[in-house]
PDB file of N, CA, C and O in Angstrom:
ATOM      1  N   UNK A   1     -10.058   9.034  -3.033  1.00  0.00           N
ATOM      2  CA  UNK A   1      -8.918   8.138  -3.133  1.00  0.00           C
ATOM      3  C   UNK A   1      -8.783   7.519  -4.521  1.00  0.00           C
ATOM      4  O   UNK A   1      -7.680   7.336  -5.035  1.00  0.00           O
ATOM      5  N   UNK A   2      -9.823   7.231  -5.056  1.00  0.00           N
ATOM      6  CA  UNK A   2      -9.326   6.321  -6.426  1.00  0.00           C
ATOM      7  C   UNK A   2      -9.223   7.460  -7.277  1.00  0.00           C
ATOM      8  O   UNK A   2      -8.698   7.192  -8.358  1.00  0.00           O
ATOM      9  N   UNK A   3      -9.533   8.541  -7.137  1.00  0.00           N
ATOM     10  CA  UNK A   3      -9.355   9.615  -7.955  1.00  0.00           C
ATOM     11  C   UNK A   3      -7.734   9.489  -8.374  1.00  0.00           C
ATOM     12  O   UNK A   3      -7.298   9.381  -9.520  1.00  0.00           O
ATOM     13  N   UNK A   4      -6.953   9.535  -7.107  1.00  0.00           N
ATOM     14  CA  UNK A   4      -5.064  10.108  -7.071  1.00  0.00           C
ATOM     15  C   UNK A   4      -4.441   9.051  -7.868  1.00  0.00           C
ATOM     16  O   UNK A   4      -3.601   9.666  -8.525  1.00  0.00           O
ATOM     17  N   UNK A   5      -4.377   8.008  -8.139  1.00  0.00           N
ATOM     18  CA  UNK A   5      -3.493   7.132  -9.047  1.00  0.00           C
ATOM     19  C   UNK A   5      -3.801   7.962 -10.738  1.00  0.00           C
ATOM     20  O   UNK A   5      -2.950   8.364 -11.532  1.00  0.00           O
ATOM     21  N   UNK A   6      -4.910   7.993 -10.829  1.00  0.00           N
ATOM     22  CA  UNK A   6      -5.152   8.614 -12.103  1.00  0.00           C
ATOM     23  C   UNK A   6      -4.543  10.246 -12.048  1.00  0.00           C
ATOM     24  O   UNK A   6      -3.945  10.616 -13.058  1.00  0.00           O
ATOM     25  N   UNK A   7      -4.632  10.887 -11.297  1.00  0.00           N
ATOM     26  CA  UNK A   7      -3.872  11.896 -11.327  1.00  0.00           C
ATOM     27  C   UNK A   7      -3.181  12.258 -11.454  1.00  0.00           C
ATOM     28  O   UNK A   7      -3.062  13.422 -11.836  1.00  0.00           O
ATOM     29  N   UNK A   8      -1.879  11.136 -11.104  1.00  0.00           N
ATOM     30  CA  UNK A   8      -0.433  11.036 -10.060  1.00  0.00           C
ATOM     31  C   UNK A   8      -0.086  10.596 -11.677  1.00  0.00           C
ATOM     32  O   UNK A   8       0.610  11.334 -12.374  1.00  0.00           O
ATOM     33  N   UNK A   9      -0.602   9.418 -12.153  1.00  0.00           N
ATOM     34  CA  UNK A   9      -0.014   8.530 -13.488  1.00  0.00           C
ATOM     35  C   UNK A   9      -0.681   8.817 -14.929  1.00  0.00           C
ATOM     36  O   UNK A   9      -0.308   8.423 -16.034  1.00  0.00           O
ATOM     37  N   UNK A  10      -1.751   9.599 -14.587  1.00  0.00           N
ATOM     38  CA  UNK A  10      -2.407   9.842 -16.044  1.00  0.00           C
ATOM     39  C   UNK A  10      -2.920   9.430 -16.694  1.00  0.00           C
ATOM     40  O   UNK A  10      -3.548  10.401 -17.116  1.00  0.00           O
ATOM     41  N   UNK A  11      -3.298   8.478 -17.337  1.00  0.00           N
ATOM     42  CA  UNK A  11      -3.969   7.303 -17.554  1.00  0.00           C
ATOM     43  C   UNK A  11      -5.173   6.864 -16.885  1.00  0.00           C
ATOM     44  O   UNK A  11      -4.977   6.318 -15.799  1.00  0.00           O
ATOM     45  N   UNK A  12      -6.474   6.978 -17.303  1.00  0.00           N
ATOM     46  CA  UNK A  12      -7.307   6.237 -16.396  1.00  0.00           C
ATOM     47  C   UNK A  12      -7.085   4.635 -15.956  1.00  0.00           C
ATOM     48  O   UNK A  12      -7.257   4.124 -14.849  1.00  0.00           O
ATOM     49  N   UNK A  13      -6.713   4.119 -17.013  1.00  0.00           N
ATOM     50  CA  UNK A  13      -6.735   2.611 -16.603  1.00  0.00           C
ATOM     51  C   UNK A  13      -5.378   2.230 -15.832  1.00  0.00           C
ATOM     52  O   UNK A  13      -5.173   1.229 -15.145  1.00  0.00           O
ATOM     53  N   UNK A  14      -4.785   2.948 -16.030  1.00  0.00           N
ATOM     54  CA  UNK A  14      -3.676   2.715 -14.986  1.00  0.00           C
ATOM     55  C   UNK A  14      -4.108   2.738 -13.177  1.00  0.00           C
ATOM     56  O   UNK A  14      -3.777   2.022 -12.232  1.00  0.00           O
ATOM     57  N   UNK A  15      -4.816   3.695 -13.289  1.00  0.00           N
ATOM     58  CA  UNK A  15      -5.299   4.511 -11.909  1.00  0.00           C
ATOM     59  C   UNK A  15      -6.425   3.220 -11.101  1.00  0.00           C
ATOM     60  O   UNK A  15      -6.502   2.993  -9.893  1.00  0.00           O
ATOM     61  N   UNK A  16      -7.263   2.479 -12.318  1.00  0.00           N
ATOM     62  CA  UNK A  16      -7.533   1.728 -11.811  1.00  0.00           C
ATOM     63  C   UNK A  16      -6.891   0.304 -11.544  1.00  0.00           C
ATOM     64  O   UNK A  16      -7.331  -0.343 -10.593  1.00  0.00           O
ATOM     65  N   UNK A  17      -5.992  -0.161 -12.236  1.00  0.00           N
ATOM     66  CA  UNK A  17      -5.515  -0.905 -11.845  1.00  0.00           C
ATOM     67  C   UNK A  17      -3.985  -1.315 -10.629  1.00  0.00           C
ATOM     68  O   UNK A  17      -3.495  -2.421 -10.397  1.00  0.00           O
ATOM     69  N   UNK A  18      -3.626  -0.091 -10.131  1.00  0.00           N
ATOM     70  CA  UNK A  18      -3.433   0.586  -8.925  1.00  0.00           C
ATOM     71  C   UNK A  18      -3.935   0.056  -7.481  1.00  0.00           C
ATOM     72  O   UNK A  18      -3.490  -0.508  -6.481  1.00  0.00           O
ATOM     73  N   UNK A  19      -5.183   0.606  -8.012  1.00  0.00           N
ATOM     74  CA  UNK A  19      -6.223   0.834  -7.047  1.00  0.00           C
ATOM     75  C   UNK A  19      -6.598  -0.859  -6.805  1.00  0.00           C
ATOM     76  O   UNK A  19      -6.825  -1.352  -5.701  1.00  0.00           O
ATOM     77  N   UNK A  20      -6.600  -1.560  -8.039  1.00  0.00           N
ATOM     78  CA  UNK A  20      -6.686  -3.549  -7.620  1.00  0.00           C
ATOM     79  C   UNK A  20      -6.272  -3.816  -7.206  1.00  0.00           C
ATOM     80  O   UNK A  20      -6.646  -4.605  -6.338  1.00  0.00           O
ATOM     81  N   UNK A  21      -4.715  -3.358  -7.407  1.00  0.00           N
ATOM     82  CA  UNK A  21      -3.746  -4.063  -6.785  1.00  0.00           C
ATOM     83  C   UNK A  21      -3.447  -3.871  -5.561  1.00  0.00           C
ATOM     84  O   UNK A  21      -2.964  -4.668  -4.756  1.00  0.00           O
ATOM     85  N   UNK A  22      -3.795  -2.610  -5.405  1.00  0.00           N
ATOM     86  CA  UNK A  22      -3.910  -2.424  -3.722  1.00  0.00           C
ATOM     87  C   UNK A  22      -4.785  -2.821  -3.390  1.00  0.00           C
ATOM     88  O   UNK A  22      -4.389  -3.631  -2.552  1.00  0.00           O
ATOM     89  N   UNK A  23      -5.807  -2.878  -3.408  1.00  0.00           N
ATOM     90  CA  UNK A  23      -7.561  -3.562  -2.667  1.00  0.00           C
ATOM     91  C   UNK A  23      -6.717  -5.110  -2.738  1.00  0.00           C
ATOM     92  O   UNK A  23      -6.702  -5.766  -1.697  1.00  0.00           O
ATOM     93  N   UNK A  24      -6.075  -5.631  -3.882  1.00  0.00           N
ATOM     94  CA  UNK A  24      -6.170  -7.178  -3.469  1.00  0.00           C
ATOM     95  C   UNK A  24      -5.139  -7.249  -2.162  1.00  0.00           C
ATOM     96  O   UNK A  24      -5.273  -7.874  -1.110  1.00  0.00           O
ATOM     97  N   UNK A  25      -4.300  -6.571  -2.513  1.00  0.00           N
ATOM     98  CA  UNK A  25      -3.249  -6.750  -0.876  1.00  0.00           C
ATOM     99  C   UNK A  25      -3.984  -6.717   0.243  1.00  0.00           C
ATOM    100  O   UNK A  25      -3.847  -7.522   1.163  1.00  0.00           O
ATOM    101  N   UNK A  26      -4.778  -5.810   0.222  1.00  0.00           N
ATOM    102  CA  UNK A  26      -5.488  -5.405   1.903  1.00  0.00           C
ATOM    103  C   UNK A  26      -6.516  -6.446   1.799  1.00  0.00           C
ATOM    104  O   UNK A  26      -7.447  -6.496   2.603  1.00  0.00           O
ATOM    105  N   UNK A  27      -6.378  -7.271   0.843  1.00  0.00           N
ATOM    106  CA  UNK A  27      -7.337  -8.198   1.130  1.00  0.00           C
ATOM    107  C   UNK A  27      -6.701  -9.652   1.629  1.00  0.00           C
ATOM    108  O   UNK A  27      -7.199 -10.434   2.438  1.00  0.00           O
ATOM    109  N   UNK A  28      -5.761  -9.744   1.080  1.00  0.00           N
ATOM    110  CA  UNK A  28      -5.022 -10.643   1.213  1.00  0.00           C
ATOM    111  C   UNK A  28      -4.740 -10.793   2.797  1.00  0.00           C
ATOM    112  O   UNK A  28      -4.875 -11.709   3.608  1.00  0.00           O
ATOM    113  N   UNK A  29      -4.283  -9.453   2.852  1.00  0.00           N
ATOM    114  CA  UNK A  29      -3.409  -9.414   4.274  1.00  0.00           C
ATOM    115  C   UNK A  29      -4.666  -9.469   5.709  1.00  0.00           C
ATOM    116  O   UNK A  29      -4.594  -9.780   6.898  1.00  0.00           O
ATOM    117  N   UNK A  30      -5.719  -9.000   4.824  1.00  0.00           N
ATOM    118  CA  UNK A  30      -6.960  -8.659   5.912  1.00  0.00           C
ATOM    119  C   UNK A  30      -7.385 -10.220   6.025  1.00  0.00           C
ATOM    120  O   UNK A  30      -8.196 -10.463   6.918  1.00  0.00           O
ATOM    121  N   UNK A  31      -6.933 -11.330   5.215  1.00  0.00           N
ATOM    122  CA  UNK A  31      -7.331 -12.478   5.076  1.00  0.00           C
ATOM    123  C   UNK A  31      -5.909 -13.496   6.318  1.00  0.00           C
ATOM    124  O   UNK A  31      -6.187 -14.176   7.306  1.00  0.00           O
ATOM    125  N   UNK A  32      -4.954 -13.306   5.927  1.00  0.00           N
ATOM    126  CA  UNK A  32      -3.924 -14.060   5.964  1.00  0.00           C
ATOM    127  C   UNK A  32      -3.141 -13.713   7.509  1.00  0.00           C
ATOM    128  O   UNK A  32      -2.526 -14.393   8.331  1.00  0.00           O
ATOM    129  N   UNK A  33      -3.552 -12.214   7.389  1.00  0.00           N
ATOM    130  CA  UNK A  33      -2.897 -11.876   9.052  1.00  0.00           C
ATOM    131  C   UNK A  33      -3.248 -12.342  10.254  1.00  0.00           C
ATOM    132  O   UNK A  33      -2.373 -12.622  11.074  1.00  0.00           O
ATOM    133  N   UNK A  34      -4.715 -12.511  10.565  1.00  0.00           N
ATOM    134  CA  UNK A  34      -5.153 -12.615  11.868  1.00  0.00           C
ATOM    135  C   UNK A  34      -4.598 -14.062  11.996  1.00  0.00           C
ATOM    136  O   UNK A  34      -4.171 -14.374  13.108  1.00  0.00           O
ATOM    137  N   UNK A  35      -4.543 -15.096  10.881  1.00  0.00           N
ATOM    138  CA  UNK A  35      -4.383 -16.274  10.779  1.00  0.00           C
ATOM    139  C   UNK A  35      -3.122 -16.667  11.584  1.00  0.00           C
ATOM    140  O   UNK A  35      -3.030 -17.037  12.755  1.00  0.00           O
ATOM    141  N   UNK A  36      -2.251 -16.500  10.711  1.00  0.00           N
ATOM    142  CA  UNK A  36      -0.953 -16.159  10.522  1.00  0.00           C
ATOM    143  C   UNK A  36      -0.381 -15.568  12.072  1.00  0.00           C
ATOM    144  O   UNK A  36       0.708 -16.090  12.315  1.00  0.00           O
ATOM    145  N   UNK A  37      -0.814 -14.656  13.133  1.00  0.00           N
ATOM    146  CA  UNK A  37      -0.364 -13.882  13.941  1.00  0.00           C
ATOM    147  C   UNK A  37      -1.123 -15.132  14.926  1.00  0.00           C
ATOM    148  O   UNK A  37      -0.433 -15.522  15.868  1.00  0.00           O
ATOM    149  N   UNK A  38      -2.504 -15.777  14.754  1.00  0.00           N
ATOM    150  CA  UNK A  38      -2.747 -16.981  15.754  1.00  0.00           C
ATOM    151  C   UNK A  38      -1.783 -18.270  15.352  1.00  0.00           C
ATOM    152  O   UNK A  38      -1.390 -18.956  16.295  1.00  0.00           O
ATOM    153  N   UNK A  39      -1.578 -18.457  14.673  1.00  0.00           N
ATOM    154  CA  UNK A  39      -0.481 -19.544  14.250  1.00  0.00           C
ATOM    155  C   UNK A  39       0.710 -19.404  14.786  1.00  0.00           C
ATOM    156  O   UNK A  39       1.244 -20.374  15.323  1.00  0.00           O
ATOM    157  N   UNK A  40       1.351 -18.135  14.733  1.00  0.00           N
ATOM    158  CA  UNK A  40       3.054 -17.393  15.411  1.00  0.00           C
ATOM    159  C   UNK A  40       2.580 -17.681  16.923  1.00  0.00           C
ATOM    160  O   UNK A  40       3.283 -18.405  17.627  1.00  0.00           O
ATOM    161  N   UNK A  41       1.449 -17.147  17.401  1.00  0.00           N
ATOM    162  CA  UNK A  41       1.221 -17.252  18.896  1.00  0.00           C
ATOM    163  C   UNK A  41       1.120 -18.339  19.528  1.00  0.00           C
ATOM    164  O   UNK A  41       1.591 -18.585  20.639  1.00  0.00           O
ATOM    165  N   UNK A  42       0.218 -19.347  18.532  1.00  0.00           N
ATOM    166  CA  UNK A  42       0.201 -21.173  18.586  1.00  0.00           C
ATOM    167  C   UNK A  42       1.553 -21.425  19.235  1.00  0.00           C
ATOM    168  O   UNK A  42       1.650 -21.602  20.449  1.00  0.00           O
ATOM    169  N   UNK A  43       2.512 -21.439  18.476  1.00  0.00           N
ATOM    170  CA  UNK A  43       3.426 -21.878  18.226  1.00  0.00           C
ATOM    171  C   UNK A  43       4.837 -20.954  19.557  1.00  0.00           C
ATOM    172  O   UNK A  43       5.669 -21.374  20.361  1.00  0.00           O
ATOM    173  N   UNK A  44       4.526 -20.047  19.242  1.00  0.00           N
ATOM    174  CA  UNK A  44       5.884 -19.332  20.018  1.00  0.00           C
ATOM    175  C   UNK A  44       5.019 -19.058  21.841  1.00  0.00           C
ATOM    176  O   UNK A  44       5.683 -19.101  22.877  1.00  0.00           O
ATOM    177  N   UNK A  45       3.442 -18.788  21.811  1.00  0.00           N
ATOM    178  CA  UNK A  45       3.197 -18.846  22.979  1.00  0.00           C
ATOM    179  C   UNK A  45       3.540 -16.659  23.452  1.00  0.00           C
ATOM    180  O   UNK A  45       3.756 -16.136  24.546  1.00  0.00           O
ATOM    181  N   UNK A  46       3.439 -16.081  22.172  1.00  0.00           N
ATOM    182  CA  UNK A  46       4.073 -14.728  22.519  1.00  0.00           C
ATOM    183  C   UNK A  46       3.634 -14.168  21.196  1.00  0.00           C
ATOM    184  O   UNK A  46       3.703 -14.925  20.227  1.00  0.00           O
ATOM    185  N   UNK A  47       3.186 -12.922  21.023  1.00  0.00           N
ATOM    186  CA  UNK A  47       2.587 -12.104  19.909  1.00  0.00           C
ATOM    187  C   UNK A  47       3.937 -11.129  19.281  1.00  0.00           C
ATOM    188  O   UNK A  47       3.751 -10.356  18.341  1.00  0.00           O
ATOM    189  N   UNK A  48       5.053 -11.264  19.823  1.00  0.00           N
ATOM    190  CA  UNK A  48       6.281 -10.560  19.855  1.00  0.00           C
ATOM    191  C   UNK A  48       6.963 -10.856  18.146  1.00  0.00           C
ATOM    192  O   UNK A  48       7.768 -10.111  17.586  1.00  0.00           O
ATOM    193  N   UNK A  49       6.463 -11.942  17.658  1.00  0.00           N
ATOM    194  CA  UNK A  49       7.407 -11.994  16.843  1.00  0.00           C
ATOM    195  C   UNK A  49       6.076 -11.835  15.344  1.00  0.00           C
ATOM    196  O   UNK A  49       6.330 -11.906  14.141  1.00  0.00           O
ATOM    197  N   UNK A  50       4.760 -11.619  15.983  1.00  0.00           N
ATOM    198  CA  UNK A  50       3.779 -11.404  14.715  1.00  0.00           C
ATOM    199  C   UNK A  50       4.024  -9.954  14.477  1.00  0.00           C
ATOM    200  O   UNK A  50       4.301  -9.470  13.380  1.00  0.00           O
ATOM    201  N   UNK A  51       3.824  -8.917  16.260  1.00  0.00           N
ATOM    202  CA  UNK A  51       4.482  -7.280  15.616  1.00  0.00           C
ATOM    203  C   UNK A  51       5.699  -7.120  14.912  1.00  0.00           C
ATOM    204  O   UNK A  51       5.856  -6.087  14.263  1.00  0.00           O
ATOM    205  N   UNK A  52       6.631  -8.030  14.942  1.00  0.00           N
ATOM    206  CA  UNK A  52       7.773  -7.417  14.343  1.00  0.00           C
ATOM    207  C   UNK A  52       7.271  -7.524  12.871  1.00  0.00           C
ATOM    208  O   UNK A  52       7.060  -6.522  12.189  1.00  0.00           O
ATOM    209  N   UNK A  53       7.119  -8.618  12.485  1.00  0.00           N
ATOM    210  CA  UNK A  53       6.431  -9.273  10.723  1.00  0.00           C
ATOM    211  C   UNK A  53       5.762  -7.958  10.756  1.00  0.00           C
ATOM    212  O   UNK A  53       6.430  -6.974  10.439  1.00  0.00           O
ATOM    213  N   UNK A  54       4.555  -7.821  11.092  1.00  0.00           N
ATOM    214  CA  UNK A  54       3.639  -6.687  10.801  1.00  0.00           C
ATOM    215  C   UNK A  54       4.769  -5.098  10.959  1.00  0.00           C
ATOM    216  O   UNK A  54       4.504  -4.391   9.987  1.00  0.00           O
ATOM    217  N   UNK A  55       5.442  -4.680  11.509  1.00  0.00           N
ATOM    218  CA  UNK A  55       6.472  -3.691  10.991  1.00  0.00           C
ATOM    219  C   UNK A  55       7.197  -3.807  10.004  1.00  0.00           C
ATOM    220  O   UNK A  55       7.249  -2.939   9.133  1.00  0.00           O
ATOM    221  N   UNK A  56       7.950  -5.014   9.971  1.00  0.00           N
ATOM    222  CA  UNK A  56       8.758  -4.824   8.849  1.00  0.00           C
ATOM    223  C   UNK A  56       7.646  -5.116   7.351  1.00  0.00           C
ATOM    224  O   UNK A  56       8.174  -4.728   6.310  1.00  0.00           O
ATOM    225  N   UNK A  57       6.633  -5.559   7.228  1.00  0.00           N
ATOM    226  CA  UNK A  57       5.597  -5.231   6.335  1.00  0.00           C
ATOM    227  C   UNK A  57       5.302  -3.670   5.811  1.00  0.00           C
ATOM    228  O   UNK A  57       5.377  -3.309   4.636  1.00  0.00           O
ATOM    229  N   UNK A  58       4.933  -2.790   7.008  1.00  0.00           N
ATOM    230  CA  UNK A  58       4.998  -1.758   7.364  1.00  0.00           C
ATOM    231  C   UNK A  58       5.805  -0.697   6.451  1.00  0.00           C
ATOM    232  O   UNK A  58       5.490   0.223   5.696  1.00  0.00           O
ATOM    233  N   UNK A  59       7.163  -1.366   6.960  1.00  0.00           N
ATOM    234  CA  UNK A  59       8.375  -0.602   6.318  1.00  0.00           C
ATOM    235  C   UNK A  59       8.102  -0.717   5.440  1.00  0.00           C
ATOM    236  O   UNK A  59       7.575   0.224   4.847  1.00  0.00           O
ATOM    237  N   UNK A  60       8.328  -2.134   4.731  1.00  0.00           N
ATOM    238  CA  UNK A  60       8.396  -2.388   3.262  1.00  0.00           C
ATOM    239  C   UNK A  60       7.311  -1.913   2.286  1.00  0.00           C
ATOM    240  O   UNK A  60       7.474  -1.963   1.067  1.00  0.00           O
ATOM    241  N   UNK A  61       6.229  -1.464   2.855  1.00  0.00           N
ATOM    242  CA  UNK A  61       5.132  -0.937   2.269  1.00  0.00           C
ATOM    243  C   UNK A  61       5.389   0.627   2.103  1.00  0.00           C
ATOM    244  O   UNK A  61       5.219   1.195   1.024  1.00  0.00           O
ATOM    245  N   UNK A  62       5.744   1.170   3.073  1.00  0.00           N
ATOM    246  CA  UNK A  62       6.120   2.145   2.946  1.00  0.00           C
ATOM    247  C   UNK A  62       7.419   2.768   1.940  1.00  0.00           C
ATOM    248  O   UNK A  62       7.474   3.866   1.386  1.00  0.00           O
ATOM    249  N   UNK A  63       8.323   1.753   1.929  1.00  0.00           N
ATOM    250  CA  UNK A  63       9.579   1.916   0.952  1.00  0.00           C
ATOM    251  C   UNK A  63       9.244   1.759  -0.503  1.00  0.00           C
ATOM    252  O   UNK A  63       9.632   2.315  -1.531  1.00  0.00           O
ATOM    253  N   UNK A  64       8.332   0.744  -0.209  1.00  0.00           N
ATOM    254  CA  UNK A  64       7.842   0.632  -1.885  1.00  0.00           C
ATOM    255  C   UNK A  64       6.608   1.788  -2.103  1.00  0.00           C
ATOM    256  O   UNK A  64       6.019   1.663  -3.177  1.00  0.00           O
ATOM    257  N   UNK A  65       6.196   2.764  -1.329  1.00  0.00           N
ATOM    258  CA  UNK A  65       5.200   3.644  -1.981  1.00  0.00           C
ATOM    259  C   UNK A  65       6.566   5.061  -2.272  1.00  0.00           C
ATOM    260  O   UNK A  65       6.571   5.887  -3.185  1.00  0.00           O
ATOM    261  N   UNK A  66       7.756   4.874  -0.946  1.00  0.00           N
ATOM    262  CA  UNK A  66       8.843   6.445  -1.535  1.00  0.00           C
ATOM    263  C   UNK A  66       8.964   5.958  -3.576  1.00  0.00           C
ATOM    264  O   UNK A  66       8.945   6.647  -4.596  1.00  0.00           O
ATOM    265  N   UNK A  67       9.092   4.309  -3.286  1.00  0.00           N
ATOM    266  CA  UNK A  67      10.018   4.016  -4.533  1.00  0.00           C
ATOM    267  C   UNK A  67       9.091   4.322  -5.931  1.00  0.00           C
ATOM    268  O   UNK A  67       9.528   4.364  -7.081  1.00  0.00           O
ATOM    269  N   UNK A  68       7.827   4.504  -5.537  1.00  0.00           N
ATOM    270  CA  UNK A  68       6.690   4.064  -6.671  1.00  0.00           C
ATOM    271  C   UNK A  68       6.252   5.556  -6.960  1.00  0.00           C
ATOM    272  O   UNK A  68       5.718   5.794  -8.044  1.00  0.00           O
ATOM    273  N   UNK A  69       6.450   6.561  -6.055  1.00  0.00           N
ATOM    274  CA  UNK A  69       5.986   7.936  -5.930  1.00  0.00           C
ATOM    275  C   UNK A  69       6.649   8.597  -7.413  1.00  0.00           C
ATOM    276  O   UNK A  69       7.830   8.433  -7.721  1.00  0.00           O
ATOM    277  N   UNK A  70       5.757   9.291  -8.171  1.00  0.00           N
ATOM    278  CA  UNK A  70       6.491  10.576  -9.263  1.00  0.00           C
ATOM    279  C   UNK A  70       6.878  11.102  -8.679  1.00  0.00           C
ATOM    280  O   UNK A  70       6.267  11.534  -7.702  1.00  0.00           O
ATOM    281  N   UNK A  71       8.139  11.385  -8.933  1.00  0.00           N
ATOM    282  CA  UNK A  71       9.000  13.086  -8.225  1.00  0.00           C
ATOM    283  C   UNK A  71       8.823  13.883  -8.606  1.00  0.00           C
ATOM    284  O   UNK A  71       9.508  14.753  -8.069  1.00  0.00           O
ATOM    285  N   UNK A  72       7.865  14.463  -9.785  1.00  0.00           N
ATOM    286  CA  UNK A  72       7.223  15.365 -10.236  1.00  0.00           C
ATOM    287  C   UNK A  72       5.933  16.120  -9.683  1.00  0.00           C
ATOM    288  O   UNK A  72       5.705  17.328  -9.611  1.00  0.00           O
ATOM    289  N   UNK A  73       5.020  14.811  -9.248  1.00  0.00           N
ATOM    290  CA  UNK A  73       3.775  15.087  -8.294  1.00  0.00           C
ATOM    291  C   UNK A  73       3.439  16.298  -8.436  1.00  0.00           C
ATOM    292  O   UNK A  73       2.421  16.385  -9.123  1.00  0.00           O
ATOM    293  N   UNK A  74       4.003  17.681  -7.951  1.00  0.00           N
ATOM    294  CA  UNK A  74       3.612  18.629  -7.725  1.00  0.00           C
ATOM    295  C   UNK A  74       2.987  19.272  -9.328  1.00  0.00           C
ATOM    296  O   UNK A  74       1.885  19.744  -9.606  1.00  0.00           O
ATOM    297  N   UNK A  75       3.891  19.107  -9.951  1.00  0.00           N
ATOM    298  CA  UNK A  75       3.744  19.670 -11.090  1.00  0.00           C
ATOM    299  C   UNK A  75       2.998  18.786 -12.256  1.00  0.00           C
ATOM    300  O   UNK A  75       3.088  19.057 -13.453  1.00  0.00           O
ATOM    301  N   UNK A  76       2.347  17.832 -11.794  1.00  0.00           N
ATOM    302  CA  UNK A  76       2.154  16.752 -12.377  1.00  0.00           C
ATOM    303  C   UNK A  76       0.037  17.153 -11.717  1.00  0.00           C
ATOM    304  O   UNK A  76      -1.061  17.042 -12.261  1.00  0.00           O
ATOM    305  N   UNK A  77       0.418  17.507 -10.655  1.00  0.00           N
ATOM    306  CA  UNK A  77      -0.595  18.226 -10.125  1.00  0.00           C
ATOM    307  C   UNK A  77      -1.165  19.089 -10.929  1.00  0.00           C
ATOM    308  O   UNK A  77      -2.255  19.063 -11.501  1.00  0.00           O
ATOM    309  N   UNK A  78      -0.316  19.858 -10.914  1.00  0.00           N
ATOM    310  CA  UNK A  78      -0.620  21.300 -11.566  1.00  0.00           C
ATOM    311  C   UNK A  78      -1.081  21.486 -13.477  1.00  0.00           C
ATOM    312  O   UNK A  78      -1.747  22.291 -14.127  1.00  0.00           O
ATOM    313  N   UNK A  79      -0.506  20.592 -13.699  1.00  0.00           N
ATOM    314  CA  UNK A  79      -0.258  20.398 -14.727  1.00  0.00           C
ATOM    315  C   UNK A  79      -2.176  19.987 -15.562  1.00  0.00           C
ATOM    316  O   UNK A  79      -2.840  20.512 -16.455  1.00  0.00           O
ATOM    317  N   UNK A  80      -2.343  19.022 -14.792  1.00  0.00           N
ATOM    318  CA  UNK A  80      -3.886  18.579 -14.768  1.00  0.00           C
ATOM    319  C   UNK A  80      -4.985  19.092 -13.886  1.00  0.00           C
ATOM    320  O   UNK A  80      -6.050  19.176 -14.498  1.00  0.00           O
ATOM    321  N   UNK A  81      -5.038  19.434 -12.717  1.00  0.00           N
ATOM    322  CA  UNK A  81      -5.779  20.320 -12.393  1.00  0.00           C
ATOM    323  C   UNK A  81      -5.586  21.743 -12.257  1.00  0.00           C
ATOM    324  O   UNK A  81      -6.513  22.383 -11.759  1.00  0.00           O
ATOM    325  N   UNK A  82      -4.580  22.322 -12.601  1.00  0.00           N
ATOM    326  CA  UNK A  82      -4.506  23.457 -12.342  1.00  0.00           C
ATOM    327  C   UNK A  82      -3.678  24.112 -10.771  1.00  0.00           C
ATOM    328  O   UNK A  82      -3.551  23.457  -9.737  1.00  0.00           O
ATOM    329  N   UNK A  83      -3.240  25.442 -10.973  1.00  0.00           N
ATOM    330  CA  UNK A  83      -2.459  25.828  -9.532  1.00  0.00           C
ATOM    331  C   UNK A  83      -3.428  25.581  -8.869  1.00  0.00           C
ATOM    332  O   UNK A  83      -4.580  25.347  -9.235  1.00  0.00           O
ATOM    333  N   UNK A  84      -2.782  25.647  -7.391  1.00  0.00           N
ATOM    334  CA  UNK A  84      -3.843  25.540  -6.300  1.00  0.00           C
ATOM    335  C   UNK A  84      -3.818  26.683  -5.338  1.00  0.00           C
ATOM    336  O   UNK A  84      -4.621  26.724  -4.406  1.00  0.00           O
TER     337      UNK A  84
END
């Protein structure tokens, strides 16, 4: 895994700092969620409205990795390691 940012972007130090910025999110969130989803439940008495947060997170995580992706990749692949 920490290999592909450097791959994908070229740059070693890019690849690692990628890779921070993602570790700090999953840290964040690995910190802030369980909290956060007992607090919504505190309060609303129903876990209904912590899954939705946690999907639309989801999404948005996901939209921002289409948006962040090279459209080259393949050849960007190829390019540095070789055909496959």
């Amino acid at each position: 895994m920490p290999n592909k940012p450097r791959v994908f972007y070229g740059w070693y130090i890019v690849g690692v700092m990628i890779i921070a910025m993602m570790l700090t999110g999953v840290g964040f969130g690995g910190a802030i969620g369980p909290w956060l989803g007992g607090f919504i439940y505190d309060k609303l008495g129903s876990y209904s409205v912590a899954f939705i947060i946690s999907l639309i997170a989801i999404g948005l995580a996901g939209v921002s990795f289409w948006i962040a992706a090279p459209r080259n990749a393949r050849k960007l692949r190829e390019k540095r390691l070789g055909p496959a």
